[in-house]
DSSP file (Angstrom, degrees, kcal/mol; ACC not computed):
  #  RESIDUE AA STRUCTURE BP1 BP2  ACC     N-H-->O    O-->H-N    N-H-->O    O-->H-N    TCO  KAPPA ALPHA  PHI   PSI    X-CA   Y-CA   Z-CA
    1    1 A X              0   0    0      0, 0.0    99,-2.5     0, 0.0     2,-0.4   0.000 360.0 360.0 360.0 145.2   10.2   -6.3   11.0
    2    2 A X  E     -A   99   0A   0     97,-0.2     2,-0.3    95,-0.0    97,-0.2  -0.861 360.0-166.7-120.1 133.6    8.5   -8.4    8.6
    3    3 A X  E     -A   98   0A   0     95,-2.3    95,-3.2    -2,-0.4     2,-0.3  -0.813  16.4-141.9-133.6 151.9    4.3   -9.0    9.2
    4    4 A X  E     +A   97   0A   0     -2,-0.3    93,-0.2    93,-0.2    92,-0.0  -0.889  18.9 179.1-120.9  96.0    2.3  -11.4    7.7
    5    5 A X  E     -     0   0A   0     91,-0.7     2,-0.4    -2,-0.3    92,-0.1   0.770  50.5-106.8 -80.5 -21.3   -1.4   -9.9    6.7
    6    6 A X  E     -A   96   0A   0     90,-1.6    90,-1.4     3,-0.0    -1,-0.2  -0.836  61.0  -0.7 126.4-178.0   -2.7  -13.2    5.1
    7    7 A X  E >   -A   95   0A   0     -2,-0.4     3,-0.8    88,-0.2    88,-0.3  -0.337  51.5-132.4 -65.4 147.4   -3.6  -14.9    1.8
    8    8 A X  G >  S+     0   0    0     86,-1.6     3,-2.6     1,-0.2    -1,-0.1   0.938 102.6  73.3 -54.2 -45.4   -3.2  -13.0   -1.3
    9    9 A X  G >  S+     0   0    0      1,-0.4     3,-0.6    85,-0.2    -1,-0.2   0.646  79.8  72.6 -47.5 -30.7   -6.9  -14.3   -2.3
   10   10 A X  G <  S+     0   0    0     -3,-0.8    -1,-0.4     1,-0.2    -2,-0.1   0.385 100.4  51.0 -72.7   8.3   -8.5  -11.9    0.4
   11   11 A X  G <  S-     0   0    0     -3,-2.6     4,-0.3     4,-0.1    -1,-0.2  -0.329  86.1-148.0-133.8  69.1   -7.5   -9.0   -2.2
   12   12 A X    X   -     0   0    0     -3,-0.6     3,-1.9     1,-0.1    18,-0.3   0.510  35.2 -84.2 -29.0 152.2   -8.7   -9.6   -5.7
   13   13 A X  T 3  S+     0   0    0      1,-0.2    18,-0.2    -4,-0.1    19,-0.1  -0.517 114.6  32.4 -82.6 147.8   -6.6   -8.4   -8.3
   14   14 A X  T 3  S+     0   0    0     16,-3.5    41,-0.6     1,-0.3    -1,-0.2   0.099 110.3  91.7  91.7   9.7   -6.9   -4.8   -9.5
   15   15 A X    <   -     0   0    0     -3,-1.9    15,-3.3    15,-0.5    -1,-0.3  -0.524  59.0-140.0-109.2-171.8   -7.9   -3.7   -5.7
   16   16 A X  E     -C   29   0B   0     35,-0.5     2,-0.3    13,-0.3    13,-0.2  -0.978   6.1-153.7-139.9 118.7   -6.6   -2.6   -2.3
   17   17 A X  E     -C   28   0B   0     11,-1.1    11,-1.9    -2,-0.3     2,-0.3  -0.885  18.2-127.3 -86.1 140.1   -7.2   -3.2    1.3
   18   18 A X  E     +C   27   0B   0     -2,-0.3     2,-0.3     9,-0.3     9,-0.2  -0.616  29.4 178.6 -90.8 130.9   -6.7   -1.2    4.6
   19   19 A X  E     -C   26   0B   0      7,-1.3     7,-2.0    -2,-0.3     2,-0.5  -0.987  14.7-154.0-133.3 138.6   -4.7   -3.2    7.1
   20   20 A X  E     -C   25   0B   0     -2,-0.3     5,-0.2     5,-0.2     2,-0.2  -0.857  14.3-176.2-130.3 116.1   -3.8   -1.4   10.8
   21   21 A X        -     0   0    0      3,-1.3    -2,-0.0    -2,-0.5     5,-0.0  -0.429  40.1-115.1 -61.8 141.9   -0.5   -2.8   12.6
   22   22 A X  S    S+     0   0    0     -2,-0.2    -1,-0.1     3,-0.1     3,-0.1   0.837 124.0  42.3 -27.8 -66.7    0.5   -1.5   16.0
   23   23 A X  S    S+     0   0    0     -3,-0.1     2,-0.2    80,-0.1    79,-0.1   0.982 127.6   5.4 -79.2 -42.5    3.5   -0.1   14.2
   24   24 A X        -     0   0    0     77,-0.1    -3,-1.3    16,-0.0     2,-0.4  -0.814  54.5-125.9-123.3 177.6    1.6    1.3   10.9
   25   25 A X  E     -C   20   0B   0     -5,-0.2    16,-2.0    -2,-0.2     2,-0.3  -0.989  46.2-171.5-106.3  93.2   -1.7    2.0    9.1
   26   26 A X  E     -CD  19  40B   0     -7,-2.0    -7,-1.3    -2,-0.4     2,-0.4  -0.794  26.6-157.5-116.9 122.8   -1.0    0.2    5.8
   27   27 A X  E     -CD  18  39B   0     12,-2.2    12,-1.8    -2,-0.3     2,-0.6  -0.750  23.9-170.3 -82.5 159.5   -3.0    0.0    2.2
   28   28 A X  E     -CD  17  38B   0    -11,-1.9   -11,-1.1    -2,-0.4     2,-0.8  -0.954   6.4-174.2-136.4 125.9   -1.8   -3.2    0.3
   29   29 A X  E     -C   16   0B   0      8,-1.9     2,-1.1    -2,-0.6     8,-0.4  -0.683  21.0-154.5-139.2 148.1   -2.7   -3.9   -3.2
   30   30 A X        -     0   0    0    -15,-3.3   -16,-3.5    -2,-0.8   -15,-0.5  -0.651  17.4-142.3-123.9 136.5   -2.6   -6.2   -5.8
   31   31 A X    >   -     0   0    0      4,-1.3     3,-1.1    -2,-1.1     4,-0.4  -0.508  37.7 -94.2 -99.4-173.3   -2.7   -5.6   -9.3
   32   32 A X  T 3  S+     0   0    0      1,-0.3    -1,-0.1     2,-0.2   -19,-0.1   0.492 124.9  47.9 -81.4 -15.1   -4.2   -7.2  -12.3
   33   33 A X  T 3  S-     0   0    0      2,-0.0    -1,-0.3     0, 0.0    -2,-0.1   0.136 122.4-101.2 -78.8  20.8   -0.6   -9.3  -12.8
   34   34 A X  S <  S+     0   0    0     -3,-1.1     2,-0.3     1,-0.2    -2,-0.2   0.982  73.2 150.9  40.5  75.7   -0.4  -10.3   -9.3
   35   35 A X        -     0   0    0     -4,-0.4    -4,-1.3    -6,-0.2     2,-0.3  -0.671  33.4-152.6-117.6 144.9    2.1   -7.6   -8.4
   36   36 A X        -     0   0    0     -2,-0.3     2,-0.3    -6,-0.2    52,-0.2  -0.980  14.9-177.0-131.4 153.4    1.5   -6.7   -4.5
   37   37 A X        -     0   0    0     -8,-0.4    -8,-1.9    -2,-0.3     2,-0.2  -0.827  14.4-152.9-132.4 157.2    2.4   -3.1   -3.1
   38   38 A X  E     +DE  28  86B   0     48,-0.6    48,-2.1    33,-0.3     2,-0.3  -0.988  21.4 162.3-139.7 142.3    2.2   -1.7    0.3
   39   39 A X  E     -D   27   0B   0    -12,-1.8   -12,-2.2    46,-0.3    46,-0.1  -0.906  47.3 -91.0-142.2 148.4    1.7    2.2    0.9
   40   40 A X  E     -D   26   0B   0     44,-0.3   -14,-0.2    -2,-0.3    10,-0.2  -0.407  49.4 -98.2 -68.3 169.6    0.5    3.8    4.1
   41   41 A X  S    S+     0   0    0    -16,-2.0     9,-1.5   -22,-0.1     2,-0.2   0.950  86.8  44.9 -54.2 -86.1   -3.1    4.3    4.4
   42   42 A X  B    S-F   49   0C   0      7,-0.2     6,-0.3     1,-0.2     7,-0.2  -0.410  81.3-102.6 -91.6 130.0   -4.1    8.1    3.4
   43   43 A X     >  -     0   0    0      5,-1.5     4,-0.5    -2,-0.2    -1,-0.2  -0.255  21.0-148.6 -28.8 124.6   -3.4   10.2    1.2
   44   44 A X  T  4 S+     0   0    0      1,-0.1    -1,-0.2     2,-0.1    39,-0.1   0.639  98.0  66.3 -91.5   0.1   -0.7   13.1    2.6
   45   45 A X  T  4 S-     0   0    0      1,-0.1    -1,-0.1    22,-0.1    -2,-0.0   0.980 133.0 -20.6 -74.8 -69.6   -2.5   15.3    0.2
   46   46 A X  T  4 S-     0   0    0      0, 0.0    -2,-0.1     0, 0.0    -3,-0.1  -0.238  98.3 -90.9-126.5  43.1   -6.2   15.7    1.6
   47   47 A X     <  +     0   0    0     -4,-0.5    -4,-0.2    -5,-0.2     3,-0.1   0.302  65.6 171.8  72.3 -33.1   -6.4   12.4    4.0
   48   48 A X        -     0   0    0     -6,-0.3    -5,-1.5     1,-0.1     2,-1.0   0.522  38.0-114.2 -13.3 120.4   -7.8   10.1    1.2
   49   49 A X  B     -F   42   0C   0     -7,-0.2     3,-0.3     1,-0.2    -7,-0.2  -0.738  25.3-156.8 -91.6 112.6   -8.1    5.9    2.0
   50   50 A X  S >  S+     0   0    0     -9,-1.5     3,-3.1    -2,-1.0    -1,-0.2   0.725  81.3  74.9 -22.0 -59.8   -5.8    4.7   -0.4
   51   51 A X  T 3  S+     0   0    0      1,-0.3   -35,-0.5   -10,-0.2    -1,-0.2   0.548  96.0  51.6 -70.9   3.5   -7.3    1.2   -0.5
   52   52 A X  T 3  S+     0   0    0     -3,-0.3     2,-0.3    -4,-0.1    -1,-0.3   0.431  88.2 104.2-125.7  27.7  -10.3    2.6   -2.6
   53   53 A X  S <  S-     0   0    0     -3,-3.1     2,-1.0     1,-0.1     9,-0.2  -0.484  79.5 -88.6 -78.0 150.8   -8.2    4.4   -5.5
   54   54 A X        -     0   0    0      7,-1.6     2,-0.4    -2,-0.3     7,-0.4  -0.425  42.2-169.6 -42.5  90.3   -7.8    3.2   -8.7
   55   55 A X        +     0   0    0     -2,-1.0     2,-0.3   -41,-0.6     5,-0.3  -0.746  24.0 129.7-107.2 147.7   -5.3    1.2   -9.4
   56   56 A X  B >   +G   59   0D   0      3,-2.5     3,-1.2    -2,-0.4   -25,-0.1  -0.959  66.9  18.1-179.2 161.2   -3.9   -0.1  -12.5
   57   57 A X  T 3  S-     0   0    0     -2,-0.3     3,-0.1     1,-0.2    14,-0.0   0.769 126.7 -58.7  43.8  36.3   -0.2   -0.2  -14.1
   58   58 A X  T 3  S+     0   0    0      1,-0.2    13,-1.1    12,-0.1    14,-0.4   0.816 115.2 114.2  41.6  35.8    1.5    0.2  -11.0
   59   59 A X  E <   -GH  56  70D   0     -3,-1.2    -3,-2.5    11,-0.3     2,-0.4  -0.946  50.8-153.7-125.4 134.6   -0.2    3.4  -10.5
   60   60 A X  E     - H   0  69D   0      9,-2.5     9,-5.1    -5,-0.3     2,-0.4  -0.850   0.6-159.6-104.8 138.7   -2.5    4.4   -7.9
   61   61 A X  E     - H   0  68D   0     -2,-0.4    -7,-1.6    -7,-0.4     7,-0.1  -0.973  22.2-126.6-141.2 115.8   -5.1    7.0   -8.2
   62   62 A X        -     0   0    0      5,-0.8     4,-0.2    -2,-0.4   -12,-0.1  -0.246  13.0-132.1 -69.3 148.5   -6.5    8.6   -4.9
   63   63 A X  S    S+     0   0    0    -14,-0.2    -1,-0.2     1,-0.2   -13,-0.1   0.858  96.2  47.8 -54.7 -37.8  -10.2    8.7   -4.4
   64   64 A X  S    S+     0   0    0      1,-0.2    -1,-0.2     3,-0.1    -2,-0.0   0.774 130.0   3.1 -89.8 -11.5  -10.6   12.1   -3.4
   65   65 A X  S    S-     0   0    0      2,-0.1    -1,-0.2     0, 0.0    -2,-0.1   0.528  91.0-121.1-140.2 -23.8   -8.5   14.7   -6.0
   66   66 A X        +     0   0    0      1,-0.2     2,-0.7    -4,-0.2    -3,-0.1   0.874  48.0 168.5  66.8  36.2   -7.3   12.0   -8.3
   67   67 A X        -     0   0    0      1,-0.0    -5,-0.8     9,-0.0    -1,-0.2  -0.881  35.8-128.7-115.1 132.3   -3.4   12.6   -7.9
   68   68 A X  E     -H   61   0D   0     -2,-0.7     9,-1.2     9,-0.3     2,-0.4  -0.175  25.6-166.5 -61.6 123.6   -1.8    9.9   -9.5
   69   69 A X  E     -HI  60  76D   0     -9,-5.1    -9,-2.5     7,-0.2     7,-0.2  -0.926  24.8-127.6-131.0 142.7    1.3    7.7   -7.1
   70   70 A X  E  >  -H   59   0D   0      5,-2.4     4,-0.6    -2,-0.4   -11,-0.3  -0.608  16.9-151.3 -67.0 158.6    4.0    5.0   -8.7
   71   71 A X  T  4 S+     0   0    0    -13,-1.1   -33,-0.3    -2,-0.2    -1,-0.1   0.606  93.4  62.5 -89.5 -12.9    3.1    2.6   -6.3
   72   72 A X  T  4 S+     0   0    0    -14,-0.4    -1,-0.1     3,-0.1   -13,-0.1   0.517 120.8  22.6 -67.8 -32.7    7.1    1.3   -7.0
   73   73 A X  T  4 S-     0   0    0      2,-0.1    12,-0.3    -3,-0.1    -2,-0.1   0.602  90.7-123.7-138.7 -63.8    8.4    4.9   -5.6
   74   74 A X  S  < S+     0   0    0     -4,-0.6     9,-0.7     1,-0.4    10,-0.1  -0.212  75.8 118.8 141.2 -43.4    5.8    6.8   -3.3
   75   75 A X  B     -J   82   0E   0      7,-0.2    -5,-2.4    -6,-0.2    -1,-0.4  -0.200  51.5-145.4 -91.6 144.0    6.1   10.1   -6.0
   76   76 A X  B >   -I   69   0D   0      5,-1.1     2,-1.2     3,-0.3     3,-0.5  -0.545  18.4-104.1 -92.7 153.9    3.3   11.4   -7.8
   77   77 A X  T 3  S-     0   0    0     -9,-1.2    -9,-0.3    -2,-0.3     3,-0.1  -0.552 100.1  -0.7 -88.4  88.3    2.8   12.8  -10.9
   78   78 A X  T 3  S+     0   0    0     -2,-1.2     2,-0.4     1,-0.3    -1,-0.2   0.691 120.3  85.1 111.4  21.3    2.4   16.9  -11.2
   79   79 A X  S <  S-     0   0    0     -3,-0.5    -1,-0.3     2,-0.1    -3,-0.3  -0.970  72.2-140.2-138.0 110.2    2.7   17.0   -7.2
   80   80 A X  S    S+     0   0    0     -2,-0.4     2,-0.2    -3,-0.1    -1,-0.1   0.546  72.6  94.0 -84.5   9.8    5.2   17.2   -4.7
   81   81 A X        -     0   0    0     -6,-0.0    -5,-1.1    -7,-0.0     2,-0.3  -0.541  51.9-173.7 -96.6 174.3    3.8   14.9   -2.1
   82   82 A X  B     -J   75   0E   0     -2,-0.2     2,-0.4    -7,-0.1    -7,-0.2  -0.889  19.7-118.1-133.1 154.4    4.9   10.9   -2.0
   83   83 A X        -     0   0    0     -9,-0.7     2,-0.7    -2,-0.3    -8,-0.1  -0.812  23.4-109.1-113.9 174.2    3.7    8.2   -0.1
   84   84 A X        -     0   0    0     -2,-0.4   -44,-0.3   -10,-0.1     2,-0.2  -0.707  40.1-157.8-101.1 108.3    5.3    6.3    1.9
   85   85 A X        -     0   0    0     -2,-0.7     2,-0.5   -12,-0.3   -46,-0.3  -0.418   5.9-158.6-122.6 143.8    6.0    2.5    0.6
   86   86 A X  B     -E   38   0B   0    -48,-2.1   -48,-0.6    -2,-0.2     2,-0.3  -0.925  27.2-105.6-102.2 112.9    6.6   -0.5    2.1
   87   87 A X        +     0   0    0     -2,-0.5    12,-1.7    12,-0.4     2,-0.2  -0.324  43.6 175.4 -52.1 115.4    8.3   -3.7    0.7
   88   88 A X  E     +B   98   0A   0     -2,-0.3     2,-0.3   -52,-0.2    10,-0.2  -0.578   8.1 155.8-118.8 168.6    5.8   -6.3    0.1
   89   89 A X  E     -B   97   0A   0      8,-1.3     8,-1.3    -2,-0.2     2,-0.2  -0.950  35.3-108.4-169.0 148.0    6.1   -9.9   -1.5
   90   90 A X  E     -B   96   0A   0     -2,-0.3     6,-0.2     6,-0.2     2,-0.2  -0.741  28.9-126.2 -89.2 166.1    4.3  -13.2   -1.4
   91   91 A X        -     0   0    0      4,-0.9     3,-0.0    -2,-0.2     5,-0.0  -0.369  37.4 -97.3 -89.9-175.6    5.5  -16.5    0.2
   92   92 A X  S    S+     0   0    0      1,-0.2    -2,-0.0    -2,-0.2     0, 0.0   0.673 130.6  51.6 -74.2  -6.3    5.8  -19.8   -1.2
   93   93 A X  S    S-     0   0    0      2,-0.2    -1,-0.2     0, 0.0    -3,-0.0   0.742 122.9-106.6 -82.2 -35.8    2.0  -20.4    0.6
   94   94 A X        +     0   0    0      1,-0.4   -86,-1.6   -87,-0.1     2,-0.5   0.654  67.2 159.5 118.7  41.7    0.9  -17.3   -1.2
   95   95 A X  E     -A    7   0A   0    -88,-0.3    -4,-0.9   -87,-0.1    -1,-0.4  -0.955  44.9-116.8 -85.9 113.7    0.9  -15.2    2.1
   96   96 A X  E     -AB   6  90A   0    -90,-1.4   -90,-1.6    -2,-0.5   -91,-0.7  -0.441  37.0-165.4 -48.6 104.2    1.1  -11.4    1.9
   97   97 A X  E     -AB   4  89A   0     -8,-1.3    -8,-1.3   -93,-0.2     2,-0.4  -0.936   8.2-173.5-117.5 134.2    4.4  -10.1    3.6
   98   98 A X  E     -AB   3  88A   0    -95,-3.2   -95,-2.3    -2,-0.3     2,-0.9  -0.964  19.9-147.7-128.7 145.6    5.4   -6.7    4.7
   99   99 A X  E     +A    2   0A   0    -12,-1.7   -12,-0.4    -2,-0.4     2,-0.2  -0.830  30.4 176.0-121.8 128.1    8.3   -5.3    5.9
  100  100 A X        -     0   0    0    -99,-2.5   -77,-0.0    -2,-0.9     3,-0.0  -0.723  37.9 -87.4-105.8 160.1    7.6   -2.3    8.6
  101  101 A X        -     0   0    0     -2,-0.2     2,-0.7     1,-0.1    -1,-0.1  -0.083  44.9-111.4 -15.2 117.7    9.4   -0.4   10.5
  102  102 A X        -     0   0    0      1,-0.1     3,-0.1   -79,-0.1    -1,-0.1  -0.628  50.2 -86.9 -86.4 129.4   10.3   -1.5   13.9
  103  103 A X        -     0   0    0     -2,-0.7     2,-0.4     1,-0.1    -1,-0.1   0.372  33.1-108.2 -25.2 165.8    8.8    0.2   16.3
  104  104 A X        -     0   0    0      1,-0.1    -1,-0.1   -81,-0.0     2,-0.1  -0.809  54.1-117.8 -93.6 127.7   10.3    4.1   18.2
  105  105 A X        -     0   0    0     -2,-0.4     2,-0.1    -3,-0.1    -1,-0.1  -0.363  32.4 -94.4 -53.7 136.1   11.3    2.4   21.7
  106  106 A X              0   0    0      1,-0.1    -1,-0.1    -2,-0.1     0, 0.0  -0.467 360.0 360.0 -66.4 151.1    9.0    4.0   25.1
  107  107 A X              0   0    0     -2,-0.1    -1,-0.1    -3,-0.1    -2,-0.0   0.135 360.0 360.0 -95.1 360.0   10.9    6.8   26.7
C-alpha cells in the first residue's frame, strides 16, 4: 500500500523525520541532492531514532553507537544488523510517497 506523508519541504535536505502509520513506524529522509529514503524508525541495534542520525551520501549514521546503514539496502557497515527499507519517491506535486506493507489481517 502506497501512503502519502506530505510535502517534501517539511524535511529539509540533509535530515530525517519520524512518521507513525497504523501499519509502521517509519523514519523518512532526504538528502542534500533531494534523494528521499524510508527506513523503519529505531535502530535494531540499541533502539536508536533514526530520524536524528547523520545522514549524508546515502548513508545513515545512528545517534546512539554510530553504526553506519546504506540507506539504498538496510545493511550496515562492520555489523550484521540491517534496517528495514521502504520504497519512497516524490510526486509530480512534490508529495512524499511510501510504499508499506499491507497490513497482517485480524484473526
Amino acid at each position: 500500500m502506497t501512503v502519502m506523508l506530505g510535502p517534501i519541504e517539511a524535511i529539509p535536505k540533509g535530515e530525517g523525520r519520524a512518521f507513525v502509520l497504523r501499519q509502521a513506524r517509519l523514519a523518512v529522509f532526504r538528502d542534500r541532492d533531494g534523494n528521499v529514503y524510508a527506513t523503519q524508525a529505531e535502530c535494531p541495534h540499541r533502539g536508536g531514532p533514526l530520524a536524528d542520525g547523520l545522514l549524508g551520501a546515502g548513508t545513515l549514521i545512528c545517534p546512539l553507537h554510530s553504526l553506519k546503514f546504506d540507506l539504498r539496502t538496510g545493511l550496515s557497515s562492520g555489523s550484521d544488523c540491517a534496517l528495514r527499507v521502504y520504497p519512497a519517491r516524490l510526486d509530480e506535486r512534490g508529495q512524499v510517497l511510501v510504499d508499506v506493507d499491507e497490513p497482517e489481517p485480524e484473526p
